[in-house]
C-alpha positions in Angstrom: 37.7 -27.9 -65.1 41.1 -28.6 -66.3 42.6 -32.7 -66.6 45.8 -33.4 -67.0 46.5 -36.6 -68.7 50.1 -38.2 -68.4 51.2 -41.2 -70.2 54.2 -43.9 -69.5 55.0 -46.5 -71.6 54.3 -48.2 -74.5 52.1 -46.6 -77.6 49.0 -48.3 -76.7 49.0 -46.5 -73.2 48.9 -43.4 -75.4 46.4 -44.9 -77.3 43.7 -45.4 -74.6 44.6 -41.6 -73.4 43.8 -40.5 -76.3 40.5 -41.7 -76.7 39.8 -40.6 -72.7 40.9 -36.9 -73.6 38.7 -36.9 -76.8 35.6 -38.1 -74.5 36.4 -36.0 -71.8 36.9 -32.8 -74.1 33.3 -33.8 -75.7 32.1 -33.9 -72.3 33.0 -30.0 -71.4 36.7 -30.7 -69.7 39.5 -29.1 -71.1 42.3 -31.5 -71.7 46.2 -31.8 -72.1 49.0 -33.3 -71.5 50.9 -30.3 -69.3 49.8 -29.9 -65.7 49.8 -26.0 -65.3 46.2 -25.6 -63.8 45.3 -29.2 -63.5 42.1 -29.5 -61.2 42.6 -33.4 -61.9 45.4 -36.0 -63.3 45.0 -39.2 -65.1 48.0 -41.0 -64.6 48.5 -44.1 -67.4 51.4 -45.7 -66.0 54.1 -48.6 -67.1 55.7 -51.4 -65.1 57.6 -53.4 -67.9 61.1 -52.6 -65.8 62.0 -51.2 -62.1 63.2 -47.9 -63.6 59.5 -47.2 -65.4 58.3 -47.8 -61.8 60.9 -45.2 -60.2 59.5 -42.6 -63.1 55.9 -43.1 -61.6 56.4 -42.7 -58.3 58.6 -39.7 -59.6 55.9 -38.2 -61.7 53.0 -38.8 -59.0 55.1 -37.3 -55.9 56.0 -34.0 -58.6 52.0 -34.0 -59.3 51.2 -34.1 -55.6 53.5 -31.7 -55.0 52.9 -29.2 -57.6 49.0 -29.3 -57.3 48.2 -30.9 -53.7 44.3 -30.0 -54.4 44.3 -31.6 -57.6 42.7 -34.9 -57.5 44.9 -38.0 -58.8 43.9 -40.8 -61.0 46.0 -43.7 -61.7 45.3 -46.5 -63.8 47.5 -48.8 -66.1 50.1 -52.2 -65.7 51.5 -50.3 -62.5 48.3 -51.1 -60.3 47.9 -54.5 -61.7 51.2 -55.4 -60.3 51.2 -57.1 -57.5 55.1 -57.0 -56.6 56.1 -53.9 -57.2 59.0 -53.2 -55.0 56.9 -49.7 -53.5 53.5 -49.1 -54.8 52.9 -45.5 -56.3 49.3 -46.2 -55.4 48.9 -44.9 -51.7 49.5 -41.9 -53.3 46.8 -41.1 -55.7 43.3 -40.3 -54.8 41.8 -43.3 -56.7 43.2 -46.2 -59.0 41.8 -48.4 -61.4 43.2 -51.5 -62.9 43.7 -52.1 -67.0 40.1 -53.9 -66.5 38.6 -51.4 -65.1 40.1 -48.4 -67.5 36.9 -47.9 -69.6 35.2 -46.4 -66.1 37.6 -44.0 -65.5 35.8 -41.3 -67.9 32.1 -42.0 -65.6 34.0 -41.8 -62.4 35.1 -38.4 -63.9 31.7 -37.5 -65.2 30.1 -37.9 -62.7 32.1 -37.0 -59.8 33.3 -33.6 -61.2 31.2 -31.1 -63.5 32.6 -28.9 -65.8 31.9 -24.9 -65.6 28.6 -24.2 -66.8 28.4 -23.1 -70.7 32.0 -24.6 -70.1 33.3 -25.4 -74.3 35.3 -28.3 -74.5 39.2 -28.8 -75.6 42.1 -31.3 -75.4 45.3 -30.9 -76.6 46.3 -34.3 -75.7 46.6 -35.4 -79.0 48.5 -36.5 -82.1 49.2 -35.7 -86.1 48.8 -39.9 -86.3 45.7 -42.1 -85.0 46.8 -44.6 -82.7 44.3 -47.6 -83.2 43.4 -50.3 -80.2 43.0 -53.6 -82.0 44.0 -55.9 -79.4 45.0 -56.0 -75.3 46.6 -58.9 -73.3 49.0 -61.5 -74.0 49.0 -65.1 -73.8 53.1 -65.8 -74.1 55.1 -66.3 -71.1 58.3 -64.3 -71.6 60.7 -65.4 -68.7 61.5 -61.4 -67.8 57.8 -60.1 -68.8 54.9 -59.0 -66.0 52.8 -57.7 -68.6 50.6 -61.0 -69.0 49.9 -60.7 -65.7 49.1 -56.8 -65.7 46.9 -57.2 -68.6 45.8 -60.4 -68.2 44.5 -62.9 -71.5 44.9 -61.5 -75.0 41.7 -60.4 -76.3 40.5 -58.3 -79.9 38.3 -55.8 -80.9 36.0 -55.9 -83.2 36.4 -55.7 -86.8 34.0 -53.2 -87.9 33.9 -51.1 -84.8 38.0 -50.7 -85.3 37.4 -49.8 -89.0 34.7 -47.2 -88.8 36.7 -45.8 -86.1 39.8 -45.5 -88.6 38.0 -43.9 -91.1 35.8 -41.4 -88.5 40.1 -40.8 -88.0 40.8 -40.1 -91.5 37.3 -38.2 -92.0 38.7 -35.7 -89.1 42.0 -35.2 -90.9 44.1 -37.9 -89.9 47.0 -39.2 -92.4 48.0 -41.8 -90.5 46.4 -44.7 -88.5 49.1 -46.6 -86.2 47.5 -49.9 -85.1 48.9 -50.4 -81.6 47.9 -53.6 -79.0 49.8 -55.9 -76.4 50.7 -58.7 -78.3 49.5 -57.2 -81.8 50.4 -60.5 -83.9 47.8 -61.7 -82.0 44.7 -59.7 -83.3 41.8 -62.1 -84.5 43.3 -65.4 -82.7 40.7 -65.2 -80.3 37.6 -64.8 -82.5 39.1 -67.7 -85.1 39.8 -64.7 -87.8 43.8 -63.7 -89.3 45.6 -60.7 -88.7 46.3 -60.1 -92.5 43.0 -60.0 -93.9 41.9 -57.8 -91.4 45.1 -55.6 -92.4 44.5 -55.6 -95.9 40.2 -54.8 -95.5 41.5 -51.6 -93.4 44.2 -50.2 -95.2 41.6 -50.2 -98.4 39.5 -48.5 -95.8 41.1 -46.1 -94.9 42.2 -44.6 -98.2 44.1 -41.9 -98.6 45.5 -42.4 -95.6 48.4 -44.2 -94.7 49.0 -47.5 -92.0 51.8 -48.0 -89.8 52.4 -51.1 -87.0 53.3 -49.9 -83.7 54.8 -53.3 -83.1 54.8 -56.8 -83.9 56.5 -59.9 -83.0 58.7 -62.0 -85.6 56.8 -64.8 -84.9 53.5 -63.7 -85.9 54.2 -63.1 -89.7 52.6 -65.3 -92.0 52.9 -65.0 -95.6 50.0 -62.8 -96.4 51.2 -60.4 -93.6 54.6 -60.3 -95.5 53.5 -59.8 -98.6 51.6 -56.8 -97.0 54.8 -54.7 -96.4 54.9 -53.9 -100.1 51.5 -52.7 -100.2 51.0 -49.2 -101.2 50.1 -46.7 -98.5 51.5 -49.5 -95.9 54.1 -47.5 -94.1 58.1 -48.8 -95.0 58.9 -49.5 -91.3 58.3 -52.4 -88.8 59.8 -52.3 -85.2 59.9 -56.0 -84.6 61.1 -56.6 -81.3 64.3 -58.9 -81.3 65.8 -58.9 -77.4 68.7 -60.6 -77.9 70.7 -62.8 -80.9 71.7 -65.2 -79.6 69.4 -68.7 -79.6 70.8 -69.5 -76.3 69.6 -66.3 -74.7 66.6 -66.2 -76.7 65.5 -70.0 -75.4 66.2 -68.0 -71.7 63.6 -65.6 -72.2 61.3 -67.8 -73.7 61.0 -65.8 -77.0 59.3 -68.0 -79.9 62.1 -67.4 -82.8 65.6 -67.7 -83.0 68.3 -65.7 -84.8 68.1 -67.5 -88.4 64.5 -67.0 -87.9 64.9 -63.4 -87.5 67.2 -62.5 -90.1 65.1 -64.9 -92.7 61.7 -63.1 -92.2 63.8 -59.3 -92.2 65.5 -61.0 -95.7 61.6 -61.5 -96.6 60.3 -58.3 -96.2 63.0 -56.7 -98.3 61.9 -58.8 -101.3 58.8 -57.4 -100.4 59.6 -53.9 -100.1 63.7 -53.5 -100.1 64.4 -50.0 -98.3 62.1 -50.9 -95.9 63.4 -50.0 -91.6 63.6 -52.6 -89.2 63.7 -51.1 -85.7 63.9 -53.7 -82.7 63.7 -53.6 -78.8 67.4 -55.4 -77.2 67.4 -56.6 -73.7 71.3 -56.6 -72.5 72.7 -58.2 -69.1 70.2 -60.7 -69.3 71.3 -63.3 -66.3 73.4 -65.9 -68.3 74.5 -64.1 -71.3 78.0 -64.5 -71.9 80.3 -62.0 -74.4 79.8 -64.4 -77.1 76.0 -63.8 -76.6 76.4 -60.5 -76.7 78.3 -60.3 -79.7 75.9 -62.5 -81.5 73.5 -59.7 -80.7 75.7 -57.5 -82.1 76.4 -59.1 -85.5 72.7 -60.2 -86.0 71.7 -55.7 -85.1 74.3 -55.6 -87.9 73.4 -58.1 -90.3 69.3 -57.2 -90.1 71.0 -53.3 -90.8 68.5 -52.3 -87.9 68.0 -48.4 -88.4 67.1 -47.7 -84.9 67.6 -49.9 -81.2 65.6 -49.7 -78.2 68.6 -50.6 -75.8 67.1 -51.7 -72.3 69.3 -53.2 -69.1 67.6 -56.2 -67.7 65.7 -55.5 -64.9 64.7 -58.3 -62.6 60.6 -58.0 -61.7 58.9 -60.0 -59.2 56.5 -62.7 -60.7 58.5 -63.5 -63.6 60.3 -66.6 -64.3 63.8 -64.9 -65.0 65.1 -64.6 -61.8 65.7 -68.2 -61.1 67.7 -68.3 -63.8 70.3 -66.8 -62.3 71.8 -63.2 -61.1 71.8 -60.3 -64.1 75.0 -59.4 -66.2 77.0 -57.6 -63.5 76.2 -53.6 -64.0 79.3 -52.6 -65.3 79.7 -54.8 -67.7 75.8 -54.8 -68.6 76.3 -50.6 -68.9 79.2 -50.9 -71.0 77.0 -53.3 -73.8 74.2 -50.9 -73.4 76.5 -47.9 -74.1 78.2 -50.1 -77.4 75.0 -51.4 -78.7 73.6 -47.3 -78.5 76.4 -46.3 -80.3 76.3 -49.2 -83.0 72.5 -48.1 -83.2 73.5 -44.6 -83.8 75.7 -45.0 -86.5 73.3 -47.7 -88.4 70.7 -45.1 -87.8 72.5 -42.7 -89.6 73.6 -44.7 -92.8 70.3 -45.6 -93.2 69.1 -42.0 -93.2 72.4 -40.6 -95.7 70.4 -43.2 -98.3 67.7 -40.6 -98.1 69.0 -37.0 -98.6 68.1 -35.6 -102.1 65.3 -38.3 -102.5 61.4 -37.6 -102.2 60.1 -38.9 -98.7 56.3 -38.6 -97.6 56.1 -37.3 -94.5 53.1 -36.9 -91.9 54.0 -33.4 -89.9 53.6 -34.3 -86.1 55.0 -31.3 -84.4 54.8 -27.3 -84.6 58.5 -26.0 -83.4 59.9 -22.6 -83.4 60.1 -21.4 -87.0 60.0 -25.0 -88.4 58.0 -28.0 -88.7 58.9 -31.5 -88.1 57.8 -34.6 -89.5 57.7 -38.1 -89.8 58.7 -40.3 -93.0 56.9 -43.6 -94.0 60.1 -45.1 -93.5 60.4 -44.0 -89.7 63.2 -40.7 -90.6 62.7 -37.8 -88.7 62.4 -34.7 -90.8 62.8 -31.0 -90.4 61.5 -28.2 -92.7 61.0 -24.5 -92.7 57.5 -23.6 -91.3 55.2 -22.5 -94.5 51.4 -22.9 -93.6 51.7 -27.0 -92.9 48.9 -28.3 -90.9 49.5 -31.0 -88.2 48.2 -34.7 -89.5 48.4 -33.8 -93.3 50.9 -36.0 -95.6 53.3 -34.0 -97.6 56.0 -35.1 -100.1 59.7 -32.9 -99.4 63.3 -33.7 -100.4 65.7 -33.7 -97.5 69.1 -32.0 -98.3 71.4 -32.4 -95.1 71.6 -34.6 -92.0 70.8 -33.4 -88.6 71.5 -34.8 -85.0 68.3 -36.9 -85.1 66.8 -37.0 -88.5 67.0 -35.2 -92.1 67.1 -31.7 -92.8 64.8 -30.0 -95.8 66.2 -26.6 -98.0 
């Protein structure tokens, strides 16, 4: 019995995948992430903008197209969204809400069964461990839905999440991404700090290494600064920034502002100097002006940002944001998309040229035609001839030349 699993969004989507394939390939079911002979498909799906809604409904009509026996599964922010301009679920055979997500594997379990003497296998999986710590948020971002699609922000608990890491490590994983909604947040609820809890894992998890999928400037206290000089912690933080500008920033409701920002990214280069800041920017945002926009410019410039996640503001139903105002209008909000992508693309690159003939650890994450690609500590892209690596294992190269999207080993 074959499931396909397909993932949209954010890393901790991928996350609670990944733990459903492992079940489900314990259980007899073989597992992936293509749809060639799916029998049934597990849809995790995103609603953070209009477009990620348009790729659902995409990927569920191809699904129902492609395999119109196949039983469909959807789950995720999507179905906890009550205004979504057209629902993808009428489509699907069954869907369960982000509440509700830990009974998708006994709905499968018990409704299908698995050939007999049946061994199972998932290829729905990843050379790094991605880590559930924490779920929900309790901010009010003016353009977000996601408090409302995953409702109060909540953590797991501390020894479960750190003999899971190390049941991780034991299996051959070198890295350990710790992923959540709001993950600043871990520990708030139960009275406990994020940073202790960092520091007691990444001793846990030893040889191994420890990466943040994402964390707000706002959450960093001291300890958890100090921590990004720590060996084994990974040289990379994608901190989400949205805009530079305090005026816009105020707009959306986001808990910094731009001297806040750039002080903390000043911070954690005491703390660990060739460290890479990667941030989320939100243009056309309704009232931002082209001074706005250059202050986000100058601030991706003065924080020397090595990589941008460059989204258009898309108005959603049930946030605050639209009665603010009408978005940027869309030429002008394409053309500072298209700038700030080419700004990132050129940062991204100077940051990598301070790399080539230097010893990076890598983590190899992918198995390509006649090479091998991997992922630095530091967040580079790297490619090497293929010699016997295995996938998940940490290996120490010297890139020699650049390459379109990363660093290229002799």
């Amino acid at each position: 019995m074959n499931v396909s699993i397909q993932t949209l969004g954010c890393k901790l989507n991928f996350a609670e995948m990944a733990e459903l394939g492992d079940r489900l390939a314990r259980a007899g079911f073989a597992v992936s992430d293509g749809d060639e002979h799916a029998d049934i498909c597990v849809i995790n799906s995103c609603t953070v903008t209009a477009q990620a809604d348009r790729k659902l409904r995409t990927v569920v009509h191809g699904l129902r197209r492609r395999h119109p026996q196949a039983h469909l599964i959807l789950t995720g922010c999507h179905v906890d969204n009550p205004n979504p301009r057209l629902s993808a679920v009428p489509s699907v055979d069954v869907a369960f809400p982000n509440a509700r997500k830990g009974e998708i594997f006994d709905y499968v379990a018990s409704t299908f069964t698995p050939a007999a003497g049946s061994r199972g296998s998932t290829t729905f999986a990843r050379s790094r461990f991605f880590l559930k710590v924490q779920d929900g948020c309790n901010h009010r971002c003016t353009y977000c839905i996601v408090w409302r699609t995953r409702g109060a922000s909540h953590s797991a608990e501390e020894a479960m999440l750190i003999d899971r890491a190390q049941r991780a490590v034991a299996d051959g994983f070198g890295e350990i991404v710790l992923t959540g909604v709001d993950l600043g947040a871990f520990g708030r609820d139960r009275g406990r700090g994020f940073a202790p809890f960092v520091r007691r894992l990444l001793e846990a998890i030893a040889p191994a290494r420890l990466r943040f999928s994402s964390i707000n400037a706002n959450d960093f206290t001291p300890d958890l600064i100090e921590l990004a000089g720590a060996p084994r912690f990974c040289r990379h933080l994608h901190i989400p920034l949205q805009s530079g500008s305090d005026a816009v920033l105020k707009r959306m409701g986001r808990l910094y502002r731009r001297r806040d920002y750039l002080a903390l990214v000043a911070a954690l280069r005491d703390q660990s100097p060739e460290i890479a800041i990667t941030a989320d920017i939100i243009v056309g945002f309704p009232g931002e002006t082209h001074v706005d926009f250059g202050d986000t410019e100058s601030l991706a410039r003065d924080a020397g940002l090595s990589g941008m996640h460059v989204f258009r503001y898309s108005p959603r139903a049930g946030t605050a944001a639209p009665r603010l105002g009408l978005p940027v209008d869309d030429p002008i909000s394409r053309d500072r998309s298209r700038r700030l992508q080419v700004q990132a693309e050129v940062q991204r690159r100077a940051y990598e040229a301070g790399f080539i003939d230097r010893e990076l650890e890598v983590i190899w994450d992918r198995r390509l035609p006649a090479r091998m690609r991997g992922l630095s500590d530091n967040y580079i892209t790297v490619y090497a001839a293929e010699r016997g690596q295995t996938l998940g294992t940490l290996a120490t190269v010297r890139p020699l030349t650049p390459s379109a999207d990363g660093l290229l080993c002799g």
